[in-house]
C-alpha positions as CSV (number, residue, x, y, z in Angstrom):
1,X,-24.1,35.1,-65.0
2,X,-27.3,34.4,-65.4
3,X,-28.7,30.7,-64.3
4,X,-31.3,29.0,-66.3
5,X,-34.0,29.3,-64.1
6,X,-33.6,33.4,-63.5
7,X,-33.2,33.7,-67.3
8,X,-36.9,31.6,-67.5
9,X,-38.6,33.5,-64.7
10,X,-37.1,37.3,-66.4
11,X,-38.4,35.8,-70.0
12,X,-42.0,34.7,-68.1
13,X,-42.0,38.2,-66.8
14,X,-42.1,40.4,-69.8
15,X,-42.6,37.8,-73.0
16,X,-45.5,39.0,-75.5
17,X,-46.5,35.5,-75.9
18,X,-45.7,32.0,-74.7
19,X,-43.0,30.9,-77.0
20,X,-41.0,34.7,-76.9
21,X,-37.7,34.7,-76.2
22,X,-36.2,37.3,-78.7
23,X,-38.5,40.1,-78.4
24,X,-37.0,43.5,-77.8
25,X,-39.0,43.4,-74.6
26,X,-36.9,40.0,-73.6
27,X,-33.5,41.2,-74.3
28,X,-34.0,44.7,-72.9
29,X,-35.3,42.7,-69.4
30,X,-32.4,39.9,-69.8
31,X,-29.5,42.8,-70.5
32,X,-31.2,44.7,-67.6
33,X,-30.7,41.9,-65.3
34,X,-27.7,41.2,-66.4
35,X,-26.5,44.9,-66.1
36,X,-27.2,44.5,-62.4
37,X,-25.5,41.3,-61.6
38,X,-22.5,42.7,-63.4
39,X,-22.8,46.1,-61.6
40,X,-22.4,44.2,-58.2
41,X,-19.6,41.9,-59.1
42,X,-17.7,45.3,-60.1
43,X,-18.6,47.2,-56.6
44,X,-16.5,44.1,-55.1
45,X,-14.1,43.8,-58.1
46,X,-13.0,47.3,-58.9
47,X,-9.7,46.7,-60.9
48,X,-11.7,44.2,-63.0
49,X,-11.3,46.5,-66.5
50,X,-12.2,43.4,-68.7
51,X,-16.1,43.1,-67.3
52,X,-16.2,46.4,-67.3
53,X,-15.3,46.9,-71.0
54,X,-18.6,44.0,-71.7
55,X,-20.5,46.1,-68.7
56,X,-20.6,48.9,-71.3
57,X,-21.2,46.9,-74.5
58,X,-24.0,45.8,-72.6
59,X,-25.4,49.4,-71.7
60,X,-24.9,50.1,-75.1
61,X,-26.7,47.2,-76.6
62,X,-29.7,47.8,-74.0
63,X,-30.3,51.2,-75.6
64,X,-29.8,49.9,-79.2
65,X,-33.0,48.1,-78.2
66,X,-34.7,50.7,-76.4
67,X,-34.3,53.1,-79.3
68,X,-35.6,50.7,-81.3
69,X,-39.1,49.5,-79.7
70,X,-38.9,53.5,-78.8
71,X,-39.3,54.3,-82.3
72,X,-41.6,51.2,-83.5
73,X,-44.1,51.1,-80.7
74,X,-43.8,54.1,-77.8
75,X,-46.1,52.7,-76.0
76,X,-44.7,48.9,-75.6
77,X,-41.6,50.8,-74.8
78,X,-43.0,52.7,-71.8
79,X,-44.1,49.6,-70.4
80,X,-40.9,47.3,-70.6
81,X,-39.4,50.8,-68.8
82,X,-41.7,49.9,-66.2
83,X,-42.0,46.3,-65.7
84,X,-37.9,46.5,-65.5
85,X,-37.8,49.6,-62.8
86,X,-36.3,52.3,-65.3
87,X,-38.2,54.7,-64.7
């Protein structure tokens, strides 16, 4: 999981402005971070089928948002690719 203070310094990272937190920027970096915490727990925990199952959801709900700001604004979207090391 995600503390407080790496949630505030991923949010600081990538908000639009100084009061964002539900940008698509913001939950694309927070799911992305959240992705990679996950993704380690399961290299150590390989039989654990139930994080896995929200591992995916997760995945999925990344590229919900990604589509989206994809669609809306390509170029805020090739930037949040960047700042979060996707491409």
């Amino acid at each position: 999981m995600l503390t407080k203070t790496k949630k505030q310094k991923v949010i600081s990272e990538v908000a639009v402005h100084d009061t964002d937190t539900g940008s698509p920027e913001v939950q694309i970096a927070l799911l992305t971070k959240k992705i990679e915490e996950l993704t380690k727990h399961l290299k150590k925990n390989a039989k654990d089928n139930h994080s896995r199952r929200g591992l995916l959801g997760m995945v999925a709900e990344r590229q919900k948002h990604l589509k989206y700001l994809a669609k809306k604004n390509p170029k805020r979207h090739t930037t949040i690719l960047k700042k979060v090391g996707m491409k």
